[in-house]
C-alpha positions as CSV (number, residue, x, y, z in Angstrom):
1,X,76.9,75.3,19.6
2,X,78.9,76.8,22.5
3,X,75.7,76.8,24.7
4,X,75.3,73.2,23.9
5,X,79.0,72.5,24.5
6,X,79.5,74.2,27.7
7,X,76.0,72.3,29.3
8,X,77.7,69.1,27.8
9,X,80.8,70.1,30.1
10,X,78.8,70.8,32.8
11,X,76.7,67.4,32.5
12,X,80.3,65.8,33.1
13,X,82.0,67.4,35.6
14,X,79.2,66.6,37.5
15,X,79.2,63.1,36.5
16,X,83.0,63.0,36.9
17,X,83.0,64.9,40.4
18,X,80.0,62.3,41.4
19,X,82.1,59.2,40.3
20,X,85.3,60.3,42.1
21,X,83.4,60.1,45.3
22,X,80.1,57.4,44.9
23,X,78.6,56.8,48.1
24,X,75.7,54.1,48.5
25,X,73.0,53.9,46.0
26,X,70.7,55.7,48.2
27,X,67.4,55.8,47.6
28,X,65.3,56.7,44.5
29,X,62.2,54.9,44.4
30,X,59.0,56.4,44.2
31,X,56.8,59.3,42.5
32,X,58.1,62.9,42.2
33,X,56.9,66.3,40.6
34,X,59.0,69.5,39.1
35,X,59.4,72.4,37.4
36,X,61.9,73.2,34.6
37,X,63.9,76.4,33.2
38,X,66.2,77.2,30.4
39,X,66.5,77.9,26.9
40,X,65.9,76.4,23.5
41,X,67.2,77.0,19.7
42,X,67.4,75.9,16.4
43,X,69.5,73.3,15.4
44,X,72.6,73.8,13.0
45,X,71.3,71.3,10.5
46,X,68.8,73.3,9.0
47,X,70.8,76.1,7.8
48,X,70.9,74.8,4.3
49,X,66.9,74.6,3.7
50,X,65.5,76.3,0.7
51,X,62.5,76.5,-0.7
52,X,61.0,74.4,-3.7
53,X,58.0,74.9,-6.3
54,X,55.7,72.8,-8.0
55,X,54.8,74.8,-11.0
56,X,52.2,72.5,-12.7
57,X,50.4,71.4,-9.5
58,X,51.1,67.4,-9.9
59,X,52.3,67.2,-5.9
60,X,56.4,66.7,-7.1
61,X,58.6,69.6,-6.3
62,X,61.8,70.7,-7.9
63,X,60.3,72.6,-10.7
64,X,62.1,75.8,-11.4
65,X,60.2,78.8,-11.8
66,X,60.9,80.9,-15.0
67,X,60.5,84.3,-15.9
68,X,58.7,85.5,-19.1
69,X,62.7,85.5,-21.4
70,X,62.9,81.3,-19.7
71,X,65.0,82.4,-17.0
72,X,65.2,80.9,-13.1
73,X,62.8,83.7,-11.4
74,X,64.8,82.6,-8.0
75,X,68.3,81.8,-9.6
76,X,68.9,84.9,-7.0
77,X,68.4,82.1,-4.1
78,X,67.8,81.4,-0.6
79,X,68.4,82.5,3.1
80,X,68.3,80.6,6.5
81,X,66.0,83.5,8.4
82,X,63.5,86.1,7.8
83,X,63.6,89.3,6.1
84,X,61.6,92.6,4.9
85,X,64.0,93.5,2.1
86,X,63.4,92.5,-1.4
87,X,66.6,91.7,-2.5
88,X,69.2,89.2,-0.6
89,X,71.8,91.9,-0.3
90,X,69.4,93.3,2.2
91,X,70.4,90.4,4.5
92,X,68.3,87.8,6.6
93,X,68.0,87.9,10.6
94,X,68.6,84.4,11.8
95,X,66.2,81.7,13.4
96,X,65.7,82.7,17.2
97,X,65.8,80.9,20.3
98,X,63.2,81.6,23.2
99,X,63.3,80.5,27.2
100,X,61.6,77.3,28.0
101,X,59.4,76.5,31.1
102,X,57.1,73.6,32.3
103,X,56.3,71.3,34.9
104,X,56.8,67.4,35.0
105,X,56.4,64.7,36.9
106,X,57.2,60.6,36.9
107,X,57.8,57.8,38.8
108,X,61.6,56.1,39.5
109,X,62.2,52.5,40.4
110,X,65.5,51.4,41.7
111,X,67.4,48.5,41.4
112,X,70.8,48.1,43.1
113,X,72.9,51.2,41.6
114,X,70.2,51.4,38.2
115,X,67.3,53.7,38.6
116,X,64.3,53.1,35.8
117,X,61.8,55.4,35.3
118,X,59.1,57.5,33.3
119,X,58.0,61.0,33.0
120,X,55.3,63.4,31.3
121,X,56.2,67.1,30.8
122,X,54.5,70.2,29.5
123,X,56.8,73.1,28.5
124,X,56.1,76.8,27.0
125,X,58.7,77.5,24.6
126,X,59.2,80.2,21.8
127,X,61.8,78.9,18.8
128,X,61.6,80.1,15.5
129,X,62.4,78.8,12.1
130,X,62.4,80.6,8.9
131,X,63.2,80.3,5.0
132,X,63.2,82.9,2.7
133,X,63.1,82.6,-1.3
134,X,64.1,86.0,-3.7
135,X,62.7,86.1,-6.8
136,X,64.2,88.9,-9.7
137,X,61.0,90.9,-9.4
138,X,62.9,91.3,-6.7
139,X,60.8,90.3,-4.0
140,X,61.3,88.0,-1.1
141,X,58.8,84.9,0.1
142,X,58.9,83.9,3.7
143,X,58.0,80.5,5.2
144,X,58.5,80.6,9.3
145,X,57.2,78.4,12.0
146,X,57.2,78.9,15.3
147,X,57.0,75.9,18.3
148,X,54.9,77.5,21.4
149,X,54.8,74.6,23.5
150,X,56.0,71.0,23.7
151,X,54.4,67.3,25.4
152,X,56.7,64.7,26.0
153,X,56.6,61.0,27.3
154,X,59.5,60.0,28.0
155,X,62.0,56.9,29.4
156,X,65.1,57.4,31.4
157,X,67.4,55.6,32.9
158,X,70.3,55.8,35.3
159,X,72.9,54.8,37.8
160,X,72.6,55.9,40.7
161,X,75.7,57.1,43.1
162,X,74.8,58.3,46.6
163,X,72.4,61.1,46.3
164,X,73.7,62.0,42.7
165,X,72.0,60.7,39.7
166,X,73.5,60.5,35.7
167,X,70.9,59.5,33.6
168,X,69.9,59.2,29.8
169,X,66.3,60.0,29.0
170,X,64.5,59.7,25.6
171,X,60.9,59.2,24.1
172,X,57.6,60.6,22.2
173,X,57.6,64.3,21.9
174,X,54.3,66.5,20.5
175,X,55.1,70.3,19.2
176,X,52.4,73.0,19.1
177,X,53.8,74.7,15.7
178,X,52.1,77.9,14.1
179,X,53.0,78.4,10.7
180,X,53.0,81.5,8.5
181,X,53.9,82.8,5.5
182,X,54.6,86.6,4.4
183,X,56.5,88.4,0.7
184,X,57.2,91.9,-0.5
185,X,55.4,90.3,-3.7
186,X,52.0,92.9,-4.1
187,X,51.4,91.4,-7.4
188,X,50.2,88.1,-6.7
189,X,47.3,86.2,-4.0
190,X,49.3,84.0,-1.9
191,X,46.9,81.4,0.2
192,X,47.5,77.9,2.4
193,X,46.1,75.2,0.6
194,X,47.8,72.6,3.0
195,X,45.2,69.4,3.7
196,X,45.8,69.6,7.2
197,X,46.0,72.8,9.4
198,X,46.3,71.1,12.7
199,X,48.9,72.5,14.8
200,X,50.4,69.3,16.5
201,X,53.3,67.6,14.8
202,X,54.9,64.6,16.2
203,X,58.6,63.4,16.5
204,X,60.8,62.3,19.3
205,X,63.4,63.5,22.4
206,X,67.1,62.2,23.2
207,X,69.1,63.6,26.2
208,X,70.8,63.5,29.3
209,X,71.7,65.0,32.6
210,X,72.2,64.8,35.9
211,X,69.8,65.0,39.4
212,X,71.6,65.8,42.6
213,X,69.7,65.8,46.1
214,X,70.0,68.6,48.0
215,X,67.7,67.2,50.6
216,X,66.0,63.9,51.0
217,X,62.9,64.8,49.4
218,X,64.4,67.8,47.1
219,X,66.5,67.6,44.2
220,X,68.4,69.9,41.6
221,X,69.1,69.0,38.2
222,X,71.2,69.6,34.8
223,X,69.7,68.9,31.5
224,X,70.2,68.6,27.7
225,X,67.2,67.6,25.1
226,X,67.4,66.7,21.4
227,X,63.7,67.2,19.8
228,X,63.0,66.5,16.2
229,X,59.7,67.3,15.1
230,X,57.9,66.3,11.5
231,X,56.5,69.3,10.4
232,X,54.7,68.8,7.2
233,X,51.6,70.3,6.9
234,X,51.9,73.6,5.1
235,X,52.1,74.6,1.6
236,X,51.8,78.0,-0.1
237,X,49.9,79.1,-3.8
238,X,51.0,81.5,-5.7
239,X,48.2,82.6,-8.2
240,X,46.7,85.4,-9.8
241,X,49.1,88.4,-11.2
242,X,49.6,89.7,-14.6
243,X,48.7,87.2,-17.6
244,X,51.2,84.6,-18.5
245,X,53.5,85.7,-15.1
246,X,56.0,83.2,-13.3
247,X,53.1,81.5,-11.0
248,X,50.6,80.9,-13.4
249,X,52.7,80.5,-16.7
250,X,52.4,76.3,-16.4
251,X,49.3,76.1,-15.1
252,X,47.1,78.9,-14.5
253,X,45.8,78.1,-11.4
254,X,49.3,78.8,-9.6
255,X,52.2,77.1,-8.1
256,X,53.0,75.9,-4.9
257,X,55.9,76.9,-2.3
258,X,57.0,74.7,0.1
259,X,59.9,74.0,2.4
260,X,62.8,71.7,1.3
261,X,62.8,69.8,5.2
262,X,60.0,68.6,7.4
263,X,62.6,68.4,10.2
264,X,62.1,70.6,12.9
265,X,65.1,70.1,15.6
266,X,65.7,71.4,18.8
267,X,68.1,71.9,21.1
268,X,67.7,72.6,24.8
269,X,68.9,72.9,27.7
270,X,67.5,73.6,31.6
271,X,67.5,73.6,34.8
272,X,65.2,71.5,37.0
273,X,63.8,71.4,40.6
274,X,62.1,68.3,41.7
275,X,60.2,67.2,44.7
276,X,60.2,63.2,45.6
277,X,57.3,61.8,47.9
């Protein structure tokens, strides 16, 4: 939050500083290519997530998973992170952010003060989300997912003061998200059944920043991105273990784990260098 707060500052002093001093529109038209730096991280509005079971394998989740006397085998509950250690009081280390770099490029066309434009992007990034669910065995279950790399399309649009640039941006975005699962359980066989193990998951980028020429075909910029991604496509079976256990008391072929959001949310923010032709 602080990260995101102090690039929101910087976005608008640099607004502010441009606006106290516009110059002419200059001139922005044409095609351009750049290279971006910074850092991304897990959004604040998946703390919360949990993890939910379908005990009798008829694809609706929110069954609760009992233990041999009819009690909640996970009334010991849920962490936002990862962990090795069996019981909750063990702790959980928290989702982790990772540096971002790519290259983009795009085309602007200006009109009086407004500047249009669009832009493709390829970015290497390295942001990591967990859940873990404890059990009383005790034992702890661990869904994760990690984003390697990000495509976007995207709109923006601006107003252009002298050789400074504001600008809102926004469009398609495509995630390249490994999943994984791993548990102190020994007991049980623990297998994806998902029905789709592609990698890509789609969503959507919001944003803004500011471009500043430094020369007339050079530029510097400051930027903020919102990405949410829908990740769906992974589910965990529990099966196997002693006779008449937890997983297989409903329905003997197992249960099935999943996570309780399909929202994968992003913040980040970078620098960026850009050359105009």
């Amino acid at each position: 939050m602080k990260t995101m707060l102090c690039a929101a500052a910087a976005i608008g002093a640099l607004t502010a500083a441009s606006a106290a001093h516009a110059q002419s529109a200059g001139d922005w038209t044409g095609a351009y290519v750049g290279g971006v730096a910074g850092y991304g991280w897990q959004a604040e509005n998946d703390d919360d997530e949990s993890v939910v079971f379908d005990t009798n394998l008829d694809g609706t989740y929110g069954d609760t998973v009992r233990t041999g006397t009819g009690a909640d085998a996970f009334a010991a509950g849920f962490c936002d992170g990862q962990t090795f250690n069996p019981t909750r009081a063990g702790g959980c280390g928290g989702d982790e952010g990772g540096p971002e770099f790519g290259a983009r490029m795009g085309y602007d066309w200006q009109f009086g003060n407004v500047v249009a434009g669009v832009l493709g992007e390829a970015v290497r990034t390295d942001v990591k989300d967990s859940v873990t669910a404890f059990s009383a065995t005790p034992a702890a279950y661990t869904m994760r997912r990690d984003l390697n790399g990000l495509l976007a399309a995207r709109a923006r649009v601006g107003y252009a003061m002298g050789n400074t640039l504001p600008y809102v941006t926004g469009g398609y975005a495509w995630g390249d998200v490994d999943r994984s699962f791993s548990t102190t359980n020994t007991a049980n066989t623990f297998t994806e059944v998902s029905d789709d193990d592609d990698n890509r998951t789609d969503g959507w980028q919001l944003g803004g920043g500011v471009e500043h020429k430094i020369t007339e075909n050079v530029s510097l910029g400051l930027e903020y991105l919102y990405t949410r991604l829908d990740d769906d496509g992974y589910t965990i079976r529990a099966s196997g273990g002693p006779a008449g256990g937890p997983f297989t008391s409903v329905n003997g072929a197992g249960t099935d784990f999943n996570r309780t959001s399909d929202e994968f949310n992003i913040h980040s923010v970078r620098m960026a260098a850009t050359y105009r032709f």
